[in-house]
C-alpha atoms as one frame of an Amber mdcrd trajectory, in Angstrom:
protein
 146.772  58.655 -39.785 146.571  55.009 -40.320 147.463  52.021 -37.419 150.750
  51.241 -40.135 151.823  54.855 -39.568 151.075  54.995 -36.327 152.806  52.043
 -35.219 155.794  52.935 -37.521 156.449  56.196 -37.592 159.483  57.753 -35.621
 158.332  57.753 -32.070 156.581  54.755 -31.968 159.223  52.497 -33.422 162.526
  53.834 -32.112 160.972  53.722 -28.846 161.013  49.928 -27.670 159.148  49.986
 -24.658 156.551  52.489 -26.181 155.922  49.971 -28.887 155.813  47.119 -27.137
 152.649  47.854 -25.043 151.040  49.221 -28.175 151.979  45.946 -30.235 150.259
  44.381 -26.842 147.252  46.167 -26.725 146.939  45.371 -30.340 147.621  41.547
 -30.701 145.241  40.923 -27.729 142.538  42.682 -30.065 143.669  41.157 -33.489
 144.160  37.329 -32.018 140.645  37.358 -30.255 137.500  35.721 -30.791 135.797
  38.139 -33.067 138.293  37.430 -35.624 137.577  33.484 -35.571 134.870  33.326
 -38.182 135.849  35.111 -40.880 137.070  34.257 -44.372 140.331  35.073 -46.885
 143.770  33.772 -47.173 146.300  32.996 -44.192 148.870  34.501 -45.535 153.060
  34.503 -44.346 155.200  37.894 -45.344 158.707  36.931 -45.889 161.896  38.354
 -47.220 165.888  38.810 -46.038 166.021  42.042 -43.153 166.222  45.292 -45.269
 164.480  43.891 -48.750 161.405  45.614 -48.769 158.994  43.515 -46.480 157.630
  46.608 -45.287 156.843  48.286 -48.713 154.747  44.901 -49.317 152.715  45.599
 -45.868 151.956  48.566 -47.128 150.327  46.896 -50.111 148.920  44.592 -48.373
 147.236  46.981 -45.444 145.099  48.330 -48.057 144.075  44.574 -49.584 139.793
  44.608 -48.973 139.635  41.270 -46.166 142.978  41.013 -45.301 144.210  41.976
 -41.723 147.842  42.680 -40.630 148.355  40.983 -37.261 151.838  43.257 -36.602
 152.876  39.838 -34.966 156.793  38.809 -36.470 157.376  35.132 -36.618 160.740
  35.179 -35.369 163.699  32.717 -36.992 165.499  32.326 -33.838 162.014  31.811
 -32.037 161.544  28.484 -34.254 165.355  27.766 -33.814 165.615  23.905 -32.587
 168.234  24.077 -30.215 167.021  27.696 -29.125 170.377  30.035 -30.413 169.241
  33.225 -30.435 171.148  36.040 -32.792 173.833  33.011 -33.500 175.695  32.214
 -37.014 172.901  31.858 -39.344 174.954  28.182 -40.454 173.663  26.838 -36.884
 169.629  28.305 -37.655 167.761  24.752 -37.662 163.895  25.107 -37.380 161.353
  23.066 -35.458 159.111  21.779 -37.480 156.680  21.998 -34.386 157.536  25.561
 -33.282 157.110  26.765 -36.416 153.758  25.211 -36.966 152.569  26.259 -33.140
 153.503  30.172 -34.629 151.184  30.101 -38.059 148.317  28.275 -35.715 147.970
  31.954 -34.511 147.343  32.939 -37.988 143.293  33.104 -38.424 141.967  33.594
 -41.946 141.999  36.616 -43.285 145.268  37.581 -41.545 148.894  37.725 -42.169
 151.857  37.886 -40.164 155.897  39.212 -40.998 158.749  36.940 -40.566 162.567
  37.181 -41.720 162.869  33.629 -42.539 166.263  32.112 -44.279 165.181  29.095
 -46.865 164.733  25.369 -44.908 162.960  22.356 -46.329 160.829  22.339 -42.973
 159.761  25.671 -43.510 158.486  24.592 -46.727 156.868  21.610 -45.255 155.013
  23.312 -42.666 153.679  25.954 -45.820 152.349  23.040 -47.233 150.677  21.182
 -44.342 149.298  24.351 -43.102 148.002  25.598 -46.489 149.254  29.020 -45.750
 150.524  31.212 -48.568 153.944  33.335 -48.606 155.059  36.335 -50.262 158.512
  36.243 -49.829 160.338  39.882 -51.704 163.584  39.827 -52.940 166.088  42.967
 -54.107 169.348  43.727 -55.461 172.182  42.738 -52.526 174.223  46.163 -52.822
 171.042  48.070 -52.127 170.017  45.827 -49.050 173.722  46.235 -47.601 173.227
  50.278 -47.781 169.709  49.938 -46.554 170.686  47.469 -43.508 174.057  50.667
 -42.464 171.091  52.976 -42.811 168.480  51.035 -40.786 171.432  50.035 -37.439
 172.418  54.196 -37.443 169.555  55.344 -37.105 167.459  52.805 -34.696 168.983
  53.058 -31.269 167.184  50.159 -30.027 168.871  47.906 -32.805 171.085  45.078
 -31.294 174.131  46.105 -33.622 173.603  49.936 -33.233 175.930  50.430 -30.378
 178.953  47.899 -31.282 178.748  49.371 -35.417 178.569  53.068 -33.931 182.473
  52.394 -32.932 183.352  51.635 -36.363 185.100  55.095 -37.382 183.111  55.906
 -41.131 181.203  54.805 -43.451 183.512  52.404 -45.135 184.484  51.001 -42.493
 180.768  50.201 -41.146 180.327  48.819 -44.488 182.996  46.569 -44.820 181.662
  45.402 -40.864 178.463  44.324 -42.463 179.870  42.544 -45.173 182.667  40.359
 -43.033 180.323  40.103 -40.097 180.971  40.760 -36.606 179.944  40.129 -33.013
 178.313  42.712 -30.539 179.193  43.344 -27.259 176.804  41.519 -25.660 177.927
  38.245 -28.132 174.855  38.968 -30.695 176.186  37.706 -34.363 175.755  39.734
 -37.275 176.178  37.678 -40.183 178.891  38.482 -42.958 176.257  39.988 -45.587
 176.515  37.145 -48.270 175.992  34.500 -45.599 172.487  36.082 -44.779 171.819
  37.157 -49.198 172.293  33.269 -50.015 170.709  31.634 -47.057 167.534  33.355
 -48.468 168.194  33.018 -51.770 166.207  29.461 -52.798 163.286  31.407 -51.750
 163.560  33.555 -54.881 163.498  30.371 -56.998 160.162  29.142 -56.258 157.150
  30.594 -57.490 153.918  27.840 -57.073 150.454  27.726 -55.448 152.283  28.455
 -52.223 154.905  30.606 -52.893 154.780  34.243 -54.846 158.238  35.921 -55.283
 157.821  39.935 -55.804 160.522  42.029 -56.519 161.606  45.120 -54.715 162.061
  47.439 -57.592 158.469  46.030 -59.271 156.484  47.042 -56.406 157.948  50.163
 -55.320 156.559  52.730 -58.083 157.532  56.074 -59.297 157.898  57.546 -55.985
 160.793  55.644 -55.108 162.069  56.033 -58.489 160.764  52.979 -60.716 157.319
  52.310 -62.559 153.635  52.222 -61.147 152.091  50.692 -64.269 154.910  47.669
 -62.769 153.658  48.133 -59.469 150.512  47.942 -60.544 150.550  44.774 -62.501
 152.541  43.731 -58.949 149.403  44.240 -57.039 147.135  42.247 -59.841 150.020
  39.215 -59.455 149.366  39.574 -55.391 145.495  39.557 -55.569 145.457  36.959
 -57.608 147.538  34.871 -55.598 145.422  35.085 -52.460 142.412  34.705 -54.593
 140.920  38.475 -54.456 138.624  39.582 -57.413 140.597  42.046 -59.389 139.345
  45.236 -61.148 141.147  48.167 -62.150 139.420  50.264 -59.322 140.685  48.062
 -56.470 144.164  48.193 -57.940 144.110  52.057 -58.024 143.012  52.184 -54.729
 145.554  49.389 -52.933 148.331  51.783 -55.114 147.101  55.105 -54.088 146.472
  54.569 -50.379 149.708  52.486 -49.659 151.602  55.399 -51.170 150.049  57.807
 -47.958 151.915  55.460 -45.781 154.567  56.785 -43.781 157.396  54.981 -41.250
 160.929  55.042 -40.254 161.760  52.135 -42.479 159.732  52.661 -45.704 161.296
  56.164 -46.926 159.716  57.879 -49.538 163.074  57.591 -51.506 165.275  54.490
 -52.170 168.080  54.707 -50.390 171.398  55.254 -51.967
């Protein structure tokens, strides 16, 4: 069993408290000294909640130099005038908190974030010379994923206030309007949170690779691994690792033996 699995699977992630000290244990190891002196890519994960960001670890877990930190760069964390779970309209990021976060980035590691599009995002990309891999997918799919994801994680800060909705439909039609929890936590209406990422998708550069869902997630989820394939190639080469065919086999095969309560071995419908 791999640290991904292990850290992902059922117990471990439903379980806040359990993960929490392991996620401790873990970051004190991955952000210490013997980690300061080595080479490869700083590299950024990004992509809307529910569009595949974990798929991509995955991927990436199995890249030869590259290191997953498990450490999420939070939006709300960066958030200027510190709202927390608020109408994503009001999200406005420091320039300096955000910076302060990728300074824990070392080379040869990447971190996970959920981060809407923002010009100072961008800026901070480019004065940091840190990569992203932001992955996009179809909006109706994301909306069933994100109903599937609140059911069945108890810890999840909309699970208790979407649990009251009476069926299906109506829990869907909750997630598209929008509502507020119980404790005053705002779940954006769907669309609000699909086009506040959505500029992301429109940028592909020396700093920015845009990968699509359904291209990376292979036959086993019901699409294409010669298209996952030529995914990985696209990824390699844009945080400058040697590609062969061997290497790409590998990254595809081994990612695939990953297992965790979000990355199901079927899409979900």
């Amino acid at each position: 069993m791999n640290l991904e699995t292990l850290l992902s699977n059922t117990i471990f992630y439903k379980n806040k408290y359990i993960r929490l000290i392991l996620l401790k244990i873990y970051h004190l190891f991955i952000f210490s000294p013997i980690f300061w002196f080595r080479d490869g890519p700083k590299l950024i994960i990004n992509g809307a909640p529910k569009t595949g960001t974990h798929l991509l670890t995955s991927i990436l877990n199995e890249v030869p130099g590259l290191v997953n930190t498990r450490y999420d760069v939070s939006m709300w964390k960066i958030d200027k005038n510190n709202n927390y779970h608020d109408h994503i309209q009001k999200w406005e990021p420091s320039k300096v908190k955000f910076a302060k976060e990728l300074n824990k980035i070392m080379n040869g590691q990447f971190v996970l974030s959920h981060m809407p599009f923002h010009r100072h995002i961008y800026e901070v990309l480019e004065e940091s010379h840190i990569k992203m891999i932001n992955i996009t997918r179809d909006t109706d799919e994301v909306l069933q994923s994100k109903l599937n994801y609140i059911e069945k994680l108890d810890r999840h800060y909309a699970h208790k206030t979407l649990k009251k909705f009476k069926n299906k439909e109506l829990k869907i039609e909750a997630l598209k309007s929008g509502f507020v929890t119980e404790e005053g936590y705002v779940v954006n209406a769907h669309n609000d949170g699909y086009k506040a990422f959505q500029p992301w998708a429109s940028l592909n550069n020396e700093i920015v690779l845009n990968i699509k869902f359904n291209d990376l997630a292979g036959s086993k989820k019901g699409f294409s691994d010669e298209v996952r394939k030529e995914s990985i190639k696209k990824i390699l080469k844009f945080i400058n690792v040697p590609i062969n065919n061997n290497i790409v086999n590998k990254i595809h095969l081994n990612a695939i033996k990953t297992k965790s309560f979000t990355l199901s071995d079927k899409v979900e419908q």
